[in-house]
ROGU-664682 format. One record per residue (C-alpha): x, y, z; residue in one letter. Coordinates in steps of 0.5 Angstrom, whole numbers, plus 500, padded with zeros to 3 digits. Layout:
XYZA
...
END
This chain:
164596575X
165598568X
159603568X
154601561X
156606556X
164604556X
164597557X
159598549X
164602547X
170598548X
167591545X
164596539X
171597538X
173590540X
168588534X
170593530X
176591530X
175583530X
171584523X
175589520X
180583521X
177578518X
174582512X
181583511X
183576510X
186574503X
181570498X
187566495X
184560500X
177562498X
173559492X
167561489X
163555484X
158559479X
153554476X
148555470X
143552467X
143551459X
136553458X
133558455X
125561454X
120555455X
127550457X
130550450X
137547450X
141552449X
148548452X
154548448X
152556445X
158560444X
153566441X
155572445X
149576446X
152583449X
156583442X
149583439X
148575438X
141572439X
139571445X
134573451X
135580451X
131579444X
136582438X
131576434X
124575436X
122568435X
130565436X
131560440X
135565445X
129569445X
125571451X
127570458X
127563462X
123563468X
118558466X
119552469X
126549470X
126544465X
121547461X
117543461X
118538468X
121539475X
128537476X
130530480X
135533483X
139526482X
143528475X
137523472X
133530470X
133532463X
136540465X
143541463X
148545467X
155548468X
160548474X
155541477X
157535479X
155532473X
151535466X
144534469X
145535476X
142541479X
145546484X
144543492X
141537489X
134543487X
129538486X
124543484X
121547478X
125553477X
133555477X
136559474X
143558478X
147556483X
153560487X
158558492X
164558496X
168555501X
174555504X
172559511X
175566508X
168569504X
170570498X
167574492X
165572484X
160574479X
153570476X
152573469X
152571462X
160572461X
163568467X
159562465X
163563458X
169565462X
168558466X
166553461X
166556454X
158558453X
153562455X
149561459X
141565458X
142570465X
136576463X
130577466X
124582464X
124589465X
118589470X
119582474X
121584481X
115591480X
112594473X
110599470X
103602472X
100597469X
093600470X
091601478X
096596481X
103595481X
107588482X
112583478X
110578473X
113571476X
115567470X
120573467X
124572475X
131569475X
132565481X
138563484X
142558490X
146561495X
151557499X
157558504X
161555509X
162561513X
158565517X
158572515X
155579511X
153578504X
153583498X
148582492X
151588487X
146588480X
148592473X
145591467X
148587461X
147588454X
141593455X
143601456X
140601463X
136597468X
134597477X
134590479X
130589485X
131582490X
127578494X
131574500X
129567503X
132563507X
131555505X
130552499X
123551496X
121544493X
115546489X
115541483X
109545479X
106552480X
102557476X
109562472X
104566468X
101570475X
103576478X
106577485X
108582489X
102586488X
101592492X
107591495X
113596497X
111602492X
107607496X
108609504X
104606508X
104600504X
106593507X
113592506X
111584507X
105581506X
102574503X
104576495X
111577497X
113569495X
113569487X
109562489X
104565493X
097567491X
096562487X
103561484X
104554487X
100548486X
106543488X
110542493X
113547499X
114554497X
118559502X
114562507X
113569508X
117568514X
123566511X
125572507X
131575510X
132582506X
127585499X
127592495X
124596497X
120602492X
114606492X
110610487X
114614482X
109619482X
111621489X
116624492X
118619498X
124618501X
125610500X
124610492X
130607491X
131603498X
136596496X
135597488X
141594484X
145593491X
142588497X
145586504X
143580509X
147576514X
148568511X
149563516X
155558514X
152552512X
145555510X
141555502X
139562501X
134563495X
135569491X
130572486X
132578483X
127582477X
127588473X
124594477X
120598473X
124599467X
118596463X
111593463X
111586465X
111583458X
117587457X
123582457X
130583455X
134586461X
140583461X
145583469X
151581471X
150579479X
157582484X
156576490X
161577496X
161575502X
165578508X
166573514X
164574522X
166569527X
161566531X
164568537X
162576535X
154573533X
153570539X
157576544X
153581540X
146577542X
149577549X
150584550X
143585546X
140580551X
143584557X
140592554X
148593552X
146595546X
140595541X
138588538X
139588531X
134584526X
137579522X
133582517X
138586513X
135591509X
138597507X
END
């Protein structure tokens, strides 16, 4: 018999190869949809803009204070009431099915945007301001305040602010290995940080003006994970069902810039997890520390790309790691 060492090495490279394969399959049968809700600041009605905002327009990023495109949007989803989900809400969207029909069919209360892809291959897109011009002729509002994922020290405790986050909806129908990849947009510099859920939240009411995050992620030896890792929990969500801690697949990870510590940068700006075909992923994405909480105007263009594993290869590595073989890996996808 194979002794143990040899056999790994050979379905490493079976695998390896098997992947590589696949990753190398063409995108011309792949096709990514970006949806976008047309809502700015406390919900304003932005559908139909054509003021481009990194060429100095008015917009989120705060180039006129007190313009109806100033401000980022992470109130509620229809600034003042929950979605329907049924294309009777009061939000309006882009690349839906219809003008008020949100992502997924969301009924919940905050949504920023939705991505997808289809045909069986991966694929590859961008969520940003400039996309949803590209695609349907305005822009949509996609900024998030400096300090939203984790802030300046604004006094003894560092966290994130909840109504300054973006939040967006992930689908696939293929199982493989996602990519997040933020850049600033609009603005001379900025780090993102992520928070990764599996599922899709029906809080209809929940408490925006709140910290989160708080003492998470930014000194060694902090908790990594903790209650207030959910931006709807703590306090956040008071309608509804929020996304269990449980359910993050993959978050950024910081400690304290005063100190010298290796993981000061861990999946800033650039973030991996594992997305099973069929399944909603809840993406929150925030400023990290470029600002204080009430800091806004961080403007991102989000890289989304996703290379596909057969499930073959997801279920022989199981075995293999059920049999001692080879190391079982977390789902969870941090770095």
């Amino acid at each position: 018999m194979m002794k143990k060492t040899k056999l790994a090495h050979a379905v490493a490279c079976s695998l390896a190869g098997t992947v590589l394969s696949f990753g190398a399959i063409s995108n011309a049968s792949a096709a990514v949809t970006t949806m976008y809700n047309m809502s700015s600041g406390a919900g304003v009605d932005v559908y139909g803009n054509t003021v481009d905002p990194v060429a100095g327009g008015q917009w989120g990023y705060g180039n006129t204070a007190g313009s109806k495109y100033s401000g980022t949007d992470g109130w509620t989803n229809g600034g003042v009431a929950p979605s329907v989900g049924d294309g009777t809400g009061a939000t309006k969207w882009v690349g839906t099915t219809g003008l008020n029909n949100t992502p997924f069919g969301y009924t919940g209360a905050h949504m920023n945007w939705g991505f997808e892809i289809t045909g069986g291959a991966g694929g590859n897109g961008t969520i940003s301001t400039l996309d949803s011009f590209a695609r349907y002729g305005m822009y949509a509002d996609i900024d998030v305040a400096k300090g939203a994922w984790s802030a300046n020290n604004t006094g003894a405790v560092f966290g994130g602010w909840r109504h300054d986050l973006d939040v967006g909806l992930f689908k696939s129908d293929t199982t493989g290995l996602v990519t997040l990849s933020a850049t600033a947009l609009g603005v001379p510099s900025a780090n993102f940080g992520f928070t990764v859920f599996q599922g899709m939240d029906t809080v209809t009411d929940y408490n925006h003006h709140g910290q989160w995050n708080n003492s998470n992620n930014w000194y060694p030896g902090a908790p990594l994970l903790a209650s207030n890792s959910s931006p709807y929990a703590a306090g956040g969500a008071t309608a509804g069902t929020a996304l269990p801690t449980s359910a993050i697949v993959a978050y950024s990870i910081g400690d304290n810039p005063t100190t010298t510590a290796v993981n000061e940068a861990a999946n800033l700006n650039t973030i991996q997890f594992n997305a099973v075909a069929g399944q909603y992923y809840t993406i929150f994405i925030g400023g990290y520390r470029n600002g204080d909480w009430g800091t806004t105007n961080a403007g991102y263009s989000l890289q989304i790309s996703q290379v596909p594993v057969p499930a073959a290869v997801w279920l022989l590595g199981s075995a293999l790691a059920g049999m001692g073989i080879i190391g079982r890996r977390r789902d969870k996808v941090t770095g």
